[in-house]
C-alpha positions, 0 to 999 in steps of 0.5 A: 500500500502507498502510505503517503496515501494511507495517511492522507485518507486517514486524516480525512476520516479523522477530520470526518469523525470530529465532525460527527462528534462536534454535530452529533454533540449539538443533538443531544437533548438537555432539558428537563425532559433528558432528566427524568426519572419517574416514568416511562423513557421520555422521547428526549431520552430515547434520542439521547441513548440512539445516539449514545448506541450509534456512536458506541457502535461507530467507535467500536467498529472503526477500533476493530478496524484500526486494530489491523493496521499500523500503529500510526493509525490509531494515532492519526485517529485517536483523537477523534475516537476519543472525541465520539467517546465522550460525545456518547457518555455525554449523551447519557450523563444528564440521565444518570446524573439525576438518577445518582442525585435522587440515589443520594436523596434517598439515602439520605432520608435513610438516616431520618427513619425510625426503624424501631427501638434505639437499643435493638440491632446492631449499632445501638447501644451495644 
């Protein structure tokens, strides 16, 4: 293969990919409705997880494919990667970040129970 044009094209998939991340970033739905955890999947919920799977599924397909070439092309290509990575997680984060939020709510409140007498179990007065 000629890897003056080996390099050439996969520059351009980089540049192609930075692209998709960037765009795909301006996709992702935000508001209160990515936020919500009661309830079925809202509609901004189920976009924001579409693309978090067709990113994971690009990521991985052009990984497997790097995998077989030379290691320049996972460093030509790794930014780019990276950037369709996170772009993915970020994608998901709001949702999962309520739902840590509402985990922490509830355990919290934990400490505000009453769950029977103060001398009986484990840690009470023994």
């Amino acid at each position: 293969m000629d890897a003056r044009l080996t390099l050439l094209v996969l520059r351009e998939i980089n540049k192609v990919l930075l692209l998709l991340s960037e765009r795909t970033e301006y996709q992702i739905s935000t508001g209160p409705e990515a936020r919500q955890i009661t309830g079925p999947a809202t509609p901004a919920q189920v976009k924001n997880f579409a693309l978090c799977q067709h990113l994971q599924e690009i990521h991985t397909r052009i990984s497997s494919m790097v995998a077989g070439l030379p290691a320049i092309a996972t460093d030509i290509l790794s930014p780019s990667l990276g950037s369709i990575y996170g772009v993915a997680g970020d994608s998901v984060t709001p949702l999962f970040q309520a739902m840590l939020d509402r985990l922490e709510s509830c355990i919290l409140q934990i400490h505000d129970q009453n769950f029977g007498s103060p001398h009986t179990g484990c840690c009470y007065g023994q």
